[in-house]
C-alpha positions in Angstrom: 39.4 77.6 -69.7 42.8 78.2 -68.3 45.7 75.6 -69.9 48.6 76.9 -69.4 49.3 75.2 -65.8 52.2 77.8 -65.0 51.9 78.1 -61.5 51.1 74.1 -61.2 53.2 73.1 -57.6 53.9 69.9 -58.6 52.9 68.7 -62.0 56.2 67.9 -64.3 56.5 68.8 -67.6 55.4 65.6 -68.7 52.5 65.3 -66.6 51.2 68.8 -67.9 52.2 67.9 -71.5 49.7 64.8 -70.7 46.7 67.2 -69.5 46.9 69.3 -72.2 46.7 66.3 -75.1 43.8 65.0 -72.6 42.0 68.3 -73.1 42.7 68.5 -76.5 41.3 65.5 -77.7 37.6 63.8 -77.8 38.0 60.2 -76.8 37.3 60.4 -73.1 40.1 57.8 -72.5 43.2 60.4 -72.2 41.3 62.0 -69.3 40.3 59.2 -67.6 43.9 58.2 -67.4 44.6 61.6 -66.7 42.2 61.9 -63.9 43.7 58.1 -62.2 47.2 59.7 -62.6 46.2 62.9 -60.8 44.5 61.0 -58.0 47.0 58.7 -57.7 49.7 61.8 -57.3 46.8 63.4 -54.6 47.2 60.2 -52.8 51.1 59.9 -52.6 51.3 63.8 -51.5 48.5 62.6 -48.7 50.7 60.1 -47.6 53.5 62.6 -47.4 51.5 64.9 -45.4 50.5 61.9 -43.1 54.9 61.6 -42.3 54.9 65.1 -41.7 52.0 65.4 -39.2 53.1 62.0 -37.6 56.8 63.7 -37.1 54.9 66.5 -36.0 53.3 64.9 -33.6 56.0 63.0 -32.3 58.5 65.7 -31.6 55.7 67.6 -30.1 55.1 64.7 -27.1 52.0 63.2 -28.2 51.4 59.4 -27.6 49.7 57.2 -29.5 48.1 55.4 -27.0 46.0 56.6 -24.4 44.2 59.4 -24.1 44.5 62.5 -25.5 46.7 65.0 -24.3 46.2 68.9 -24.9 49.7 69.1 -26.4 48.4 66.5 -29.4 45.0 68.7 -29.3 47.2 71.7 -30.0 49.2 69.6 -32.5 46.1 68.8 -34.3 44.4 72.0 -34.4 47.3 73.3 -36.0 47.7 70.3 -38.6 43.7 71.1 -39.2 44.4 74.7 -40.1 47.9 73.6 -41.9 45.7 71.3 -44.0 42.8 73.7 -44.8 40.5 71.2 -43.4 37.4 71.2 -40.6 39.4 71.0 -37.1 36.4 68.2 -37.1 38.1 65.0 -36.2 41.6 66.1 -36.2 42.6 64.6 -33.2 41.5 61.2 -34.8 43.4 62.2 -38.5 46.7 62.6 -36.5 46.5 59.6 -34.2 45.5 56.9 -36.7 48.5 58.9 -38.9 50.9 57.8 -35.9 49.8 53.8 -35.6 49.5 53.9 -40.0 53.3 54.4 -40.0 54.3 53.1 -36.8 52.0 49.5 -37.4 51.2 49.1 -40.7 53.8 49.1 -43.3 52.3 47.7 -45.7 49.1 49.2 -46.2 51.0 52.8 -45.5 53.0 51.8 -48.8 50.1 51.6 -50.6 48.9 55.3 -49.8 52.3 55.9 -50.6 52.3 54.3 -54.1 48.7 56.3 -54.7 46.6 53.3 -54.4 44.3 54.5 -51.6 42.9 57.5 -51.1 43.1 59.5 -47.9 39.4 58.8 -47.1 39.8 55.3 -48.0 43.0 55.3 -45.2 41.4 56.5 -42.8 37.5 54.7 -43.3 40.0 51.2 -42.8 41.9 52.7 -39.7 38.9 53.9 -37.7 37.9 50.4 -36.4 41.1 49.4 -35.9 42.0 51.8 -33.0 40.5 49.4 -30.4 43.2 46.7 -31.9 46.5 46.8 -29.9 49.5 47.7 -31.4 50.5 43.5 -32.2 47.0 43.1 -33.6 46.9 45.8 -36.0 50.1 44.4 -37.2 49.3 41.4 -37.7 46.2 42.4 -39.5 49.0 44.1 -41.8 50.1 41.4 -42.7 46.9 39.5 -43.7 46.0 42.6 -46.1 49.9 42.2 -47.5 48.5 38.4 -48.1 45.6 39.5 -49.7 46.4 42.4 -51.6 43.4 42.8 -54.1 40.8 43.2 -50.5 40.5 47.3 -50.4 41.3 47.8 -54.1 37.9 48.8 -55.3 35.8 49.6 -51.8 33.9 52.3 -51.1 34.5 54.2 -47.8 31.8 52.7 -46.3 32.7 48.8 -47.4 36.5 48.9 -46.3 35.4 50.3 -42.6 33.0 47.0 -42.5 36.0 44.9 -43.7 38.1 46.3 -41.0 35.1 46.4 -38.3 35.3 42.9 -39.0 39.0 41.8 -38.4 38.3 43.6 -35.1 35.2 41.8 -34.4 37.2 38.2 -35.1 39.8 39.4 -32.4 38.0 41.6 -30.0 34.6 40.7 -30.3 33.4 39.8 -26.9 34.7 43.4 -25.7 32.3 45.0 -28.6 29.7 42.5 -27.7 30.0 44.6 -24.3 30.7 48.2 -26.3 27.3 47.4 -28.0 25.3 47.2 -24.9 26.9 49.8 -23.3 25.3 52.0 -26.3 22.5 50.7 -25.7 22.0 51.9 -22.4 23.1 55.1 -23.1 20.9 55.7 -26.2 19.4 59.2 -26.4 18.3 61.9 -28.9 19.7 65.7 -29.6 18.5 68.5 -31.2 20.6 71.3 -32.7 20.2 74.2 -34.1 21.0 74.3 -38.2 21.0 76.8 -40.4 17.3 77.9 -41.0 16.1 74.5 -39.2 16.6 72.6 -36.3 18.5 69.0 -36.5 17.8 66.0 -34.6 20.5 63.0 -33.4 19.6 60.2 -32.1 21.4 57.0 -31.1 20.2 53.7 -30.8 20.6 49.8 -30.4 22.1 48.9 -33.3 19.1 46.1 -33.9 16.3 48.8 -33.5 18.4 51.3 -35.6 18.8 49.2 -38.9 14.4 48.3 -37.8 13.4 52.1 -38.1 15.7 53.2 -40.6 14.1 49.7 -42.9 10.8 50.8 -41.8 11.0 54.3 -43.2 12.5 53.5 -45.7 10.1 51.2 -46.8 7.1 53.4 -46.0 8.9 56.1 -47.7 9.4 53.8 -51.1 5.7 53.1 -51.1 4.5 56.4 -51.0 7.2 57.3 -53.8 5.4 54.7 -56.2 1.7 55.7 -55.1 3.1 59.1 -56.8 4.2 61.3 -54.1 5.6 63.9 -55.3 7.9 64.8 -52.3 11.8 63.4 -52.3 12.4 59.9 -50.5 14.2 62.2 -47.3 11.8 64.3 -47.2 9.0 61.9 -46.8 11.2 60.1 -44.2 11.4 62.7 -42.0 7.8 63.8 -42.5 7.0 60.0 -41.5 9.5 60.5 -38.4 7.3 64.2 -37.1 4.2 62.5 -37.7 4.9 58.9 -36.0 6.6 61.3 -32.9 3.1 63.2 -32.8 0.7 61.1 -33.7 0.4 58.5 -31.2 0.4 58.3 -27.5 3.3 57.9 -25.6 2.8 55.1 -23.7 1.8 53.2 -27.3 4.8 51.7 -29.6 5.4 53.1 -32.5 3.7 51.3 -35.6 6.9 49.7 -36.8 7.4 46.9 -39.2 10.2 45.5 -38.0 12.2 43.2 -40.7 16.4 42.9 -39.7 18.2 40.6 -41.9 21.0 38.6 -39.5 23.3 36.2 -41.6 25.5 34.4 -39.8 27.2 30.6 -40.6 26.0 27.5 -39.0 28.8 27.3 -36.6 28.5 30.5 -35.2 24.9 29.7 -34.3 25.2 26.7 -33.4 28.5 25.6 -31.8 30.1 28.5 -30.7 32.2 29.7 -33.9 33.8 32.7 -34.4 33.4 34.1 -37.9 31.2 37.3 -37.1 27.9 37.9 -38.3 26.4 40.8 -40.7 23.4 42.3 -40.5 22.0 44.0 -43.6 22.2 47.4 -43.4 24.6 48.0 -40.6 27.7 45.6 -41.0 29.9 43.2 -39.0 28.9 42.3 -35.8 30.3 39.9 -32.9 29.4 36.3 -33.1 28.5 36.0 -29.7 26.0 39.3 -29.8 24.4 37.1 -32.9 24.1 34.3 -30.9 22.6 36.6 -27.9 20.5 38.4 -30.5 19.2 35.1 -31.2 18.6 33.4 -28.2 16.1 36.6 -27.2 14.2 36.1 -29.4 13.7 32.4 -29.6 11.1 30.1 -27.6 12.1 29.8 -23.7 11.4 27.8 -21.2 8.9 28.9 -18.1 11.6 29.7 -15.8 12.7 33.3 -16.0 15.1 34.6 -19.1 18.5 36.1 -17.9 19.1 39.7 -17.4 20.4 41.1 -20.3 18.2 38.7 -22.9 15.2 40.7 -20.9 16.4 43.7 -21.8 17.2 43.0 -25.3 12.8 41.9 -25.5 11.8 45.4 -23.6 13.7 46.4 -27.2 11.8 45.1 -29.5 9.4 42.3 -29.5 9.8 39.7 -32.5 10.5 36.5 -33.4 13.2 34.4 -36.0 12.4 32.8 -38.7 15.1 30.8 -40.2 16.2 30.5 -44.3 18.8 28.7 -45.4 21.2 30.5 -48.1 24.3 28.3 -49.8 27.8 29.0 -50.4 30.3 26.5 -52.5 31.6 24.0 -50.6 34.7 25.9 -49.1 32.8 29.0 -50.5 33.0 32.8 -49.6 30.6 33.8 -51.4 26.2 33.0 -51.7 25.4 31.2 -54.7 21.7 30.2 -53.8 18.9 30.0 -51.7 15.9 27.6 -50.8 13.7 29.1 -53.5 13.8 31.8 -56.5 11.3 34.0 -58.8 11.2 35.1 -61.9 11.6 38.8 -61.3 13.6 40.7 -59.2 11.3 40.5 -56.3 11.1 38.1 -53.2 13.7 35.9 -52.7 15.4 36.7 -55.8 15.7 40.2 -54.6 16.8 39.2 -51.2 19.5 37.1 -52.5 20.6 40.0 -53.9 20.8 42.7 -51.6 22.5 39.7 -48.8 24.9 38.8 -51.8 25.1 42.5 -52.5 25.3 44.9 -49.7 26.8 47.8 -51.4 26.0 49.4 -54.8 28.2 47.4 -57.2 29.8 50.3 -58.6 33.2 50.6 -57.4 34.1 53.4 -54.7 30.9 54.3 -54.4 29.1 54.9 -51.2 25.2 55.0 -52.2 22.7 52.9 -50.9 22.2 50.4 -53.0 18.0 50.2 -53.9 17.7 49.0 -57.2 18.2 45.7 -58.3 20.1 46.1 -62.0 20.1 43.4 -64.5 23.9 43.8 -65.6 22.9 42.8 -69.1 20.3 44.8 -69.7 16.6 43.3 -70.3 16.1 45.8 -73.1 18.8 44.0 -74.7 18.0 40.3 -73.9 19.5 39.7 -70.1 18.1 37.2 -68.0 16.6 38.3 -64.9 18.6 35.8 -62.6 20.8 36.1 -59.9 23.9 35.7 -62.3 22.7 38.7 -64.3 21.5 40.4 -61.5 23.4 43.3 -58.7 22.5 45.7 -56.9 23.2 50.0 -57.5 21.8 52.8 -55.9 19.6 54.8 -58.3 22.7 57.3 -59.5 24.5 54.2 -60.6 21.6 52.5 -62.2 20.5 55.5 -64.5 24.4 56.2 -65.0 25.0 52.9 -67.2 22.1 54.0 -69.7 24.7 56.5 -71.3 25.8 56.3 -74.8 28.6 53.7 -75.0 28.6 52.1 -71.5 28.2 48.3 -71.0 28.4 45.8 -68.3 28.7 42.5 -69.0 29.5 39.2 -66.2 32.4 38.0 -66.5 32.3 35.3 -63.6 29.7 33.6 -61.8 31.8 32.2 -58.5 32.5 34.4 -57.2 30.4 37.1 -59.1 32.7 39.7 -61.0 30.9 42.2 -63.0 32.9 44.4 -65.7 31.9 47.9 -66.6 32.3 49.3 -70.1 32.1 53.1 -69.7 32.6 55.3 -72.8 36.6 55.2 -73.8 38.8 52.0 -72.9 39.3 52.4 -69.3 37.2 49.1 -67.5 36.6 48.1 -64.1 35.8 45.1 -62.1 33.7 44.5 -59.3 32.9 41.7 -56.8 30.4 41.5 -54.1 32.5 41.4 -50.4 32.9 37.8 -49.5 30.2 36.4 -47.1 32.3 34.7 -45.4 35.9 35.8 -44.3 37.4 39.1 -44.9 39.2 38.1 -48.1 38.7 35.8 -50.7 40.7 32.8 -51.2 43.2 32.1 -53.7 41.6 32.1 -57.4 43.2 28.6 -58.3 42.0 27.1 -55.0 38.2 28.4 -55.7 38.7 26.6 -59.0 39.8 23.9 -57.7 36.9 23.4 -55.3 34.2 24.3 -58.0 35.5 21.5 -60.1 35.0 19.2 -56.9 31.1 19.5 -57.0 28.0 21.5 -58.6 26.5 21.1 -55.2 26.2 23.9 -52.8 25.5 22.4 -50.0 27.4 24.8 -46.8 24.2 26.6 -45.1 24.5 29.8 -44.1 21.7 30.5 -41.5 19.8 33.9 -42.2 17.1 34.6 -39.3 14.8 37.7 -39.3 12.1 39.6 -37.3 9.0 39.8 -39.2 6.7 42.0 -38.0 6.6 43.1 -34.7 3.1 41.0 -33.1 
């Protein structure tokens, strides 16, 4: 293997005098280090790139607002092929690249100090093109408050963080966006390469429902011994469900969405967005809605749109009650628990946990992990529980990695891999998009042992 780094563009002297002693020696911390330092350096030249194509773009007439023009098409075709990358969304890379620089200052000078990757940029910055220019900065400012909130998210977790700021400010209009998918739902096929590829979009409610059902189906089958992976039987389940049954008969779904929202967004018209499992962030009000069509009514005749949401799918709630701390962000129990990781224990979990614990990591997460391991005397309890996909799970079985807990309010796990590089990880709070101040959480855990803020969790069963 090749050493020398000669023709490196852009490593100093020091940095390749750094690689080298990495690669020359056995502990695996030197390359860890090595391999933060690089990314880091990857991320700052990103961020220079995202100047240049935002200059670009400016000098060439394009607008950050409205809609596209052919000139910023042209603009971003040519960035695409400048970049080496998929002219697949290039118009979107160079707009949110214009309102990065132009709005957020602060989070841009954190892709500048190579503490967020590209991805990571622009997984926060989707969601927040529907923001106007005054919102987005002012949600700048709360992530300059909170600093520590993207630091170790996956893709997929900091677009739900920032779905959610959007959803606290806009979230009557994307109650309305919502429905308008919904009425437009359809299915595609394409062509693929040796196959043929089917798209589909649907409510988001009967979305997360089939994906749960297949997936559960699919896990079934897995245990009974199948020998066929877990996507594979998915999408045999899918040809045969499509085939199999008449057309004018529902599918045989099992239909189980988990909807958490607080008391006073059920009840009395709050704010703070809900979350359903499996999807993310959604508007209080299309909670509420969500609700309301599926509860007991009256004999007069339900309102438009709640008919239309029970020609959907036909269900009805039931209602648990999970805790926070008082002043909480975070679940710390529920109405009853088991001794395995199964039931309610479980559930706890995967609410407390809806990402794979494992920082950065996009996975979903199906096992429930004890952090300590059982092998080596950890409880199974909800302390010394998480969840990790299946990768993650296997992952922490190597020689010389550890996790231990190193808080239980709000739960922080640390991993131990091989060398003496660590990392942290914490669930995303429950409630709010950041956690509060360490000293006040202390300060209100010392208060009282007592959860007793409810957050209402409603599901649909099984479709009757």
């Amino acid at each position: 293997m090749g050493t020398t780094f000669a023709d490196a563009p852009c490593l100093s002297e020091s940095d390749q005098s750094f690689i080298r002693a990495a690669l020359a020696d056995d502990d695996p911390t030197a390359s860890i280090i090595a391999l933060q330092k690089i990314e880091s350096q990857n991320a700052f030249l990103s961020s220079v790139q995202a100047i240049l194509t935002s200059h670009l773009d400016a000098t060439q007439g394009g607008t950050i607002g409205g809609p596209v023009t052919a000139k910023q098409r042209g603009t971003a075709h040519h960035v695409a092929m400048a970049r080496r990358r998929s002219q697949n969304a290039s118009v979107a890379y160079v707009r949110r690249m214009r309102f990065l620089i132009a709005d957020m200052p602060y989070l841009f000078s954190r892709f500048q100090q190579g503490d967020f990757s590209e991805k990571l940029i622009m997984a926060i910055l989707a969601p927040l093109e529907d923001m106007s220019q005054s919102e987005r900065r002012e949600f700048d400012r709360f992530i300059a408050s909170a600093p520590t909130m993207f630091d170790t998210a996956s893709d997929k977790e900091a677009r739900d963080i920032a779905q959610k700021a959007v959803d606290e400010v806009r979230g009557e209009n994307r109650d309305q966006d919502i429905e308008k998918k919904a009425e437009h739902r359809g299915a595609s096929f394409f062509k693929g390469k040796d196959c043929v590829r089917l798209s589909a979009s649907l409510p988001v409610e009967v979305g997360i429902a089939v994906e749960a059902s297949l997936e559960d189906e699919a896990q079934q089958l897995k245990q009974a011994g199948d020998q066929r992976p877990i996507s594979q039987i998915k999408v045999d389940l899918v040809v045969s469900r499509l085939t199999g049954h008449p057309a004018d008969k529902p599918l045989p779904i099992k239909l189980h969405v988990n909807l958490v929202m607080t008391d006073m967004s059920l009840l009395m018209d709050g704010k703070e967005p809900a979350s359903i499992q499996g999807y993310g962030s959604v508007p209080a009000e299309y909670a509420r809605r969500l609700f309301e069509a599926y509860g007991e009514v009256d004999d007069c005749s339900p309102v438009e749109e709640l008919d239309q949401l029970r020609r959907r799918i036909r269900a009805y709630p039931m209602i648990r009650r999970l805790y926070t701390l008082p002043g909480g962000q975070d679940l710390v129990a529920m109405d009853s628990k088991e001794r395995l990781f199964k039931g309610s224990l479980r559930k706890l979990l995967q609410l407390r946990d809806p990402y794979c614990r494992t920082p950065y990591c996009n996975n979903k997460p199906r096992h429930a992990d004890h952090v300590h391991q059982h092998s080596k005397g950890g409880k199974t309890c909800s302390i010394n529980g998480c969840m990790k996909c299946a990768f993650c799970n296997l992952a922490k079985e190597a020689p010389g990695w550890t996790e231990e807990v190193i808080q239980e309010n709000p739960h922080k796990i640390r991993i131990h891999p091989p060398g003496e590089v660590t990392y942290d990880s914490s669930p995303p709070p429950i409630v709010g998009l950041a956690r509060m101040d360490e000293s006040l959480t202390k300060q209100i855990q010392k208060q009282t042992r007592i959860p007793k803020d409810p957050i209402i969790i409603w599901r649909f069963p099984e479709a009757s």
